[in-house]
C-alpha positions as CSV (number, residue, x, y, z in Angstrom):
1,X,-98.5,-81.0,66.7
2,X,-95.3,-79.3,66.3
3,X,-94.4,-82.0,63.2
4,X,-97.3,-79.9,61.3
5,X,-95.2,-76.8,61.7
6,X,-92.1,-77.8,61.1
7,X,-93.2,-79.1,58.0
8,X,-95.2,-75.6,56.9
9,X,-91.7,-73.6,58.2
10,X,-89.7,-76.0,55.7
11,X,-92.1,-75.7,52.8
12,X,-92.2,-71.9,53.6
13,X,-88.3,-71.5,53.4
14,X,-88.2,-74.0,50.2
15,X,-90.5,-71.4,48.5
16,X,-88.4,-68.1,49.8
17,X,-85.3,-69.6,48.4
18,X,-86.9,-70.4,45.0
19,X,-88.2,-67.2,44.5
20,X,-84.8,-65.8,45.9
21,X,-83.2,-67.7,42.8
22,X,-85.9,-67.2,40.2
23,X,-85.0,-63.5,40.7
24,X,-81.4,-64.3,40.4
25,X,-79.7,-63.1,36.8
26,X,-78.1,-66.7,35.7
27,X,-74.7,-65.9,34.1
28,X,-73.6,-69.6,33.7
29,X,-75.0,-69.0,30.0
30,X,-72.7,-66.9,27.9
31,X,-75.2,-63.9,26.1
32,X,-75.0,-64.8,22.2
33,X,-73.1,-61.5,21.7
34,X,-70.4,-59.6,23.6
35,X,-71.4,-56.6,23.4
36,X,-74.6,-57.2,25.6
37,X,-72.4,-57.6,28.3
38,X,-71.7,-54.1,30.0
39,X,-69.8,-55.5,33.4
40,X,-65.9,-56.2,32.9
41,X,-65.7,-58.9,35.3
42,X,-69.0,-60.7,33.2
43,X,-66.8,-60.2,30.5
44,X,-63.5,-61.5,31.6
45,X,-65.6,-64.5,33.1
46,X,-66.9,-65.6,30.1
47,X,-63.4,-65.1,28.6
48,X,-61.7,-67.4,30.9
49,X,-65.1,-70.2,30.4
50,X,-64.0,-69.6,26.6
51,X,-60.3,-70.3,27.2
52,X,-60.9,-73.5,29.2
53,X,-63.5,-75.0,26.6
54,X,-60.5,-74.1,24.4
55,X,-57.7,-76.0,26.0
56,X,-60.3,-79.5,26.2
57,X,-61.0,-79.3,22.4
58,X,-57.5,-79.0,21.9
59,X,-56.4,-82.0,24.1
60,X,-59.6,-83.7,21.9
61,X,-58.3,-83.3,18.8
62,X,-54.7,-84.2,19.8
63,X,-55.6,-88.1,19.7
64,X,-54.7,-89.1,16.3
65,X,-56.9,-92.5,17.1
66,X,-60.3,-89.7,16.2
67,X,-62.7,-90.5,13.3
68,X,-61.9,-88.2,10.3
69,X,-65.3,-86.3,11.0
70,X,-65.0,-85.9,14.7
71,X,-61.6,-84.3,13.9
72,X,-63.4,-81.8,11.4
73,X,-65.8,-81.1,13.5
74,X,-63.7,-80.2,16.7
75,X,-61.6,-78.0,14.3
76,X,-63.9,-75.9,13.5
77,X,-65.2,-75.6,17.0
78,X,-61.8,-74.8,18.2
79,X,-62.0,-71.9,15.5
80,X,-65.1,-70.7,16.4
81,X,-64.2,-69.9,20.2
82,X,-61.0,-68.5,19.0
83,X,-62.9,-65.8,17.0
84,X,-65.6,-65.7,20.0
85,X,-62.5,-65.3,22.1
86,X,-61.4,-62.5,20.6
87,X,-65.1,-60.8,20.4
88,X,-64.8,-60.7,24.2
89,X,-61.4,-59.6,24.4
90,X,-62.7,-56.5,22.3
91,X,-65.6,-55.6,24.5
92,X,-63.2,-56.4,27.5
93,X,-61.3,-53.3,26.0
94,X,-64.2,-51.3,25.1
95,X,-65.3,-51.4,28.8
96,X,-62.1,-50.0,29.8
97,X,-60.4,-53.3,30.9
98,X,-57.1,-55.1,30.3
99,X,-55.6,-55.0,26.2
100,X,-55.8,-58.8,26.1
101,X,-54.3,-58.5,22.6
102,X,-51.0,-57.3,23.5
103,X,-50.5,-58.5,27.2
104,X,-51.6,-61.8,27.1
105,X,-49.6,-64.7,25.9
106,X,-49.7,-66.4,22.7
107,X,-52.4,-69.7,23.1
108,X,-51.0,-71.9,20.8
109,X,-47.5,-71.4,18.7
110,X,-46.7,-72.1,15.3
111,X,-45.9,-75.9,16.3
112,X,-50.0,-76.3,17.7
113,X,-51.3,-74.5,15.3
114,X,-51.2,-73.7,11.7
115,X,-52.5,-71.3,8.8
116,X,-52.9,-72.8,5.4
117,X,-53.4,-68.8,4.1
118,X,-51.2,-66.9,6.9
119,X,-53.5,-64.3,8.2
120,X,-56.9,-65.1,7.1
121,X,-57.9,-66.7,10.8
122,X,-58.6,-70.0,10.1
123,X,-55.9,-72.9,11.8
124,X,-55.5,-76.4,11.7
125,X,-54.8,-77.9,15.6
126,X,-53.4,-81.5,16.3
127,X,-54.6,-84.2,14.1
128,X,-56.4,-82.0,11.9
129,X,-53.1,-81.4,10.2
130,X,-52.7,-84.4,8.9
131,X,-56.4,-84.9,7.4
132,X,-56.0,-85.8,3.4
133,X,-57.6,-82.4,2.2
134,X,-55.2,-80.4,4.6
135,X,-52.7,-82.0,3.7
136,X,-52.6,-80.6,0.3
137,X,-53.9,-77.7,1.0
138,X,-50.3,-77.4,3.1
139,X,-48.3,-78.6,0.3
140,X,-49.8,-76.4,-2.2
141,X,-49.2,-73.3,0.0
C-alpha cells in the first residue's frame, strides 16, 4: 500500500519541479539584440559566453590542415562575434557598467590578426591569411 504513495508523492514533486522550471526565464540563449537586455550581470554573461566562443574559433582556424571553405566560413564567424562583442560591450556601458573599450585588454594583436583596409572592422585570423584572395588583397594594400 504505501508503494502506491510513494509513487503519487514522486510524480507529484516531478510535476512541482517542472512547472517550477517552465516558469523559469532561460538565459542560456543570448536575446538576438543587446539592447533587450536591461540587467548588467545578463550582459556581462553573455559577453564572456561571446569571448569564449571567440577564443575556440580562433584555435579552429589556427590549423592550417582546414579546407579552404571551412577557413572562410570560421572567419567570418569570428568577425561576426567580434562586432556582437562589441554590441554588448556598449549596452554593458549604457547600463552603467564597466568601459570595456578602454580597460579591457586587447583580444588579438597585430600578429593574430590583421586588416586588409586598417579601420574598416573586418580581420583576417590564422590560416585565413594565407587564403589565395587574401593574399592579394594584402599585397595590393
Amino acid at each position: 500500500m504505501a508503494r502506491n504513495e510513494e509513487k503519487a508523492q514522486a510524480l507529484l514533486n516531478r510535476f512541482v519541479a517542472a512547472k517550477k522550471d517552465a516558469n523559469r526565464v532561460d538565459k542560456s540563449q543570448r536575446p538576438y539584440l543587446a539592447t533587450e537586455c536591461e540587467d548588467v550581470r545578463d550582459c556581462e554573461m553573455y559577453r564572456n559566453q561571446i569571448i569564449k566562443e571567440i577564443s575556440k574559433k580562433v584555435s579552429l582556424i589556427q590549423n592550417e590542415g582546414l579546407e579552404e571553405h571551412r577557413v572562410r566560413d570560421l572567419n567570418d564567424a569570428i568577425n561576426k562575434l567580434m562586432r556582437e562583442k562589441g554590441h554588448w560591450e556598449r549596452q554593458i556601458k549604457a547600463l552603467g557598467g564597466p568601459d570595456y573599450f578602454r580597460t579591457a585588454p586587447k583580444l588579438f594583436n597585430e600578429e593574430d590578426a590583421e586588416e586588409v583596409v586598417p579601420g574598416k572592422g573586418y580581420r583576417y585570423y590564422g590560416a585565413a591569411k594565407k587564403l589565395p584572395g587574401v593574399r592579394e588583397l594584402f599585397r595590393k594594400a
